[in-house]
Each structure stands twice: as C-alpha cells, then as structure tokens.
C-alpha positions as CSV (number, residue, x, y, z in Angstrom):
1,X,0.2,-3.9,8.3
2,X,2.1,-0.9,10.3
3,X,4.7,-3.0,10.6
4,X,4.9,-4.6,6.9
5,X,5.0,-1.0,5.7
6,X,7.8,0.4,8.5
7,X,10.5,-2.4,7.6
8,X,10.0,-2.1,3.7
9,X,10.4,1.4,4.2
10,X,13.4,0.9,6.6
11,X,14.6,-1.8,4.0
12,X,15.1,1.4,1.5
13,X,16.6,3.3,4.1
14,X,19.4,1.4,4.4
15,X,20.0,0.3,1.2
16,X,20.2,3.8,0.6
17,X,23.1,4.2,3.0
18,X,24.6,1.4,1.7
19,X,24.9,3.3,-1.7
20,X,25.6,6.0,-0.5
21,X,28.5,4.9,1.4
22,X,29.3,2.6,-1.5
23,X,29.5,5.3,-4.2
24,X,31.0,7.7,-2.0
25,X,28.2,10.5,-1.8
26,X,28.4,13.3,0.9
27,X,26.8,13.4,4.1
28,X,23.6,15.8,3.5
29,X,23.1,13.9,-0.1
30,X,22.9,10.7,1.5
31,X,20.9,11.9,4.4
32,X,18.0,13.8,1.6
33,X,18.4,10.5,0.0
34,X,17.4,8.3,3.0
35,X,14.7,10.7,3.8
36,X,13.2,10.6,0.5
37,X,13.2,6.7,0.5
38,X,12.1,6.1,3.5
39,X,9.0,8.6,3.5
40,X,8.2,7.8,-0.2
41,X,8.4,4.1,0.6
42,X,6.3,4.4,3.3
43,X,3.6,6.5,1.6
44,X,3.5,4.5,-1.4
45,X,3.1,1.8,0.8
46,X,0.0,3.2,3.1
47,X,-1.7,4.3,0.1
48,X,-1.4,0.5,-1.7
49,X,-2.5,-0.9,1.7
50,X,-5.6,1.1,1.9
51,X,-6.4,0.4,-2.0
52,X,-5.9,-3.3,-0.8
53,X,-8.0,-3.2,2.2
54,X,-10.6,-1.1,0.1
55,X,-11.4,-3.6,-2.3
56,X,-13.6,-5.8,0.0
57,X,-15.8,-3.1,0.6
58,X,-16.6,-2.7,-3.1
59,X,-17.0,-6.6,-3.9
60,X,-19.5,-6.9,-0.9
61,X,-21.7,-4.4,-2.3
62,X,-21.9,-5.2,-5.6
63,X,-22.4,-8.6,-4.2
64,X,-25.3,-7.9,-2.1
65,X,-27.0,-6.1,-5.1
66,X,-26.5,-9.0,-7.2
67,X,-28.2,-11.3,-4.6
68,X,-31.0,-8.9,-3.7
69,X,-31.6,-8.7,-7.3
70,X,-32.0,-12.7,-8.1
71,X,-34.0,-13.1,-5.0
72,X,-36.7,-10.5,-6.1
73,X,-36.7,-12.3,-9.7
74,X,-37.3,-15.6,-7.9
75,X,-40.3,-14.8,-6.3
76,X,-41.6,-12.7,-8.3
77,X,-41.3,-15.3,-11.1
78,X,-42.9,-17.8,-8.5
C-alpha cells in the first residue's frame, strides 16, 4: 500500500512540474507547488487507506454479534 500511495503522490509531483514548466511559473512557486501535492497527495492517501483497511474490523464485529445473538435464540427456543 506504501508503494500505491508514494507513486500517486509522485504522479502529482510531476504533473505539477509539468505545469509548472508549461505555464511558465517561477522556480520557488513551482517548488511550494510540488511540495504541497506531493505531501497532500500522500496524506490524503494514508488516511483513505487506513479508512479502507478499517472497515473489516467494524463488519467482523457486528458480524460476530449478529451470530452470537441467533445462536442464543436457537437454543434457547429449542
């Protein structure tokens, strides 16, 4: 997933340069630029993959309540 996250982030990075060098913006406001898309890429994209991987951990517990509630129905009705 490190890796996933590093070349999207990457990917901004250098399409930022490429507008930057494209539109003709200076040095330092290309460099801030390519900063700011690279770390906000790759934050944005750690945070979404921990949401992601998160998710399992709330379905198996709800899960195993709903099954630990039908079994003690079943024999208690039997």
């Amino acid at each position: 997933m490190h890796r996933l996250i590093n070349t999207l982030a990457m990917t901004a990075l250098v399409i930022t340069l490429g507008a930057g060098l494209w539109q003709d913006w200076g040095l330092l406001t290309t460099m801030k630029r390519m900063i700011f898309s690279y770390l906000g890429f790759f934050f944005l994209g750690s945070v979404l993959i921990l949401a992601v991987a998160s998710v399992p951990l709330f379905e198996n517990k709800s899960t195993e309540a709903e099954d630990d509630g039908t079994n003690k129905n079943k024999s208690a009705a039997a």
